[in-house]
C-alpha positions in Angstrom: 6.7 -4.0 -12.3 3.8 -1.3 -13.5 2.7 -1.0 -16.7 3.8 2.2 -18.1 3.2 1.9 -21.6 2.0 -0.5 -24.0 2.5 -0.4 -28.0 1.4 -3.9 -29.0 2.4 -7.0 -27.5 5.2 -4.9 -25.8 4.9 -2.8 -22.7 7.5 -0.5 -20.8 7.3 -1.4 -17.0 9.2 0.2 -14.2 9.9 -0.3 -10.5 12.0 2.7 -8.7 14.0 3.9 -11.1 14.7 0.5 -13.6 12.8 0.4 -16.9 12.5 -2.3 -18.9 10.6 -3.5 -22.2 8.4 -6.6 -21.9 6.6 -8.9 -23.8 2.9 -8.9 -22.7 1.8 -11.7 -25.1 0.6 -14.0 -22.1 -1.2 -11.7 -20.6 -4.2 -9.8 -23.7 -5.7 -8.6 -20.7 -3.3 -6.3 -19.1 -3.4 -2.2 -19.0 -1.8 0.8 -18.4 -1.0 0.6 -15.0 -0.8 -2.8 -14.0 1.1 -4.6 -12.1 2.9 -7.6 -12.9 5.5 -10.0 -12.2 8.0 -10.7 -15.4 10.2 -13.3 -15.7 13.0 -13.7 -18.7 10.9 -10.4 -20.6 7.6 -11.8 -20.6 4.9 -10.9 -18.2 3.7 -14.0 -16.7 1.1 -12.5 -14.3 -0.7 -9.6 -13.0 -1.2 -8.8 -9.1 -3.5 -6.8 -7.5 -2.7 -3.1 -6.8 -2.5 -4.9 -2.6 0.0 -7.6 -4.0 2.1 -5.4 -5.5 2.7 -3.6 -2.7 3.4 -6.6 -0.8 5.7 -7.9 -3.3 7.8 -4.9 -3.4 7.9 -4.6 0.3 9.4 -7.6 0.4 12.5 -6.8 -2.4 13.1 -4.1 -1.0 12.9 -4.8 3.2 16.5 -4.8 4.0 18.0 -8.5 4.7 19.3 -9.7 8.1 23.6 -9.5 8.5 
């Protein structure tokens, strides 16, 4: 998800059209326009701009029937 906002250890993120709030305690480091991957509300790790786009690819690649 990107970093949209951040107010404090809490950051809006969004992929498509989903927004969430996070917890971006584990990661002091991370910006306005990140990427990371967030698991049960925290963010538990940042990708590279590269890896994200992988990532999503792969989400969103329509499964075999």
């Amino acid at each position: 998800m990107k970093i949209r906002r951040i107010q404090g250890d809490f950051a809006e993120v969004q992929v498509g059209r989903l927004r969430r709030q996070i917890n971006i305690q584990m990661l002091p480091k991370a910006r306005i326009g990140d990427y990371v991957i967030v698991h049960a509300g925290f963010a538990i790790q940042k990708l590279d701009p590269e890896g994200a786009r992988e990532t999503l690819k792969l989400i969103h690649a329509p499964r075999p029937s």
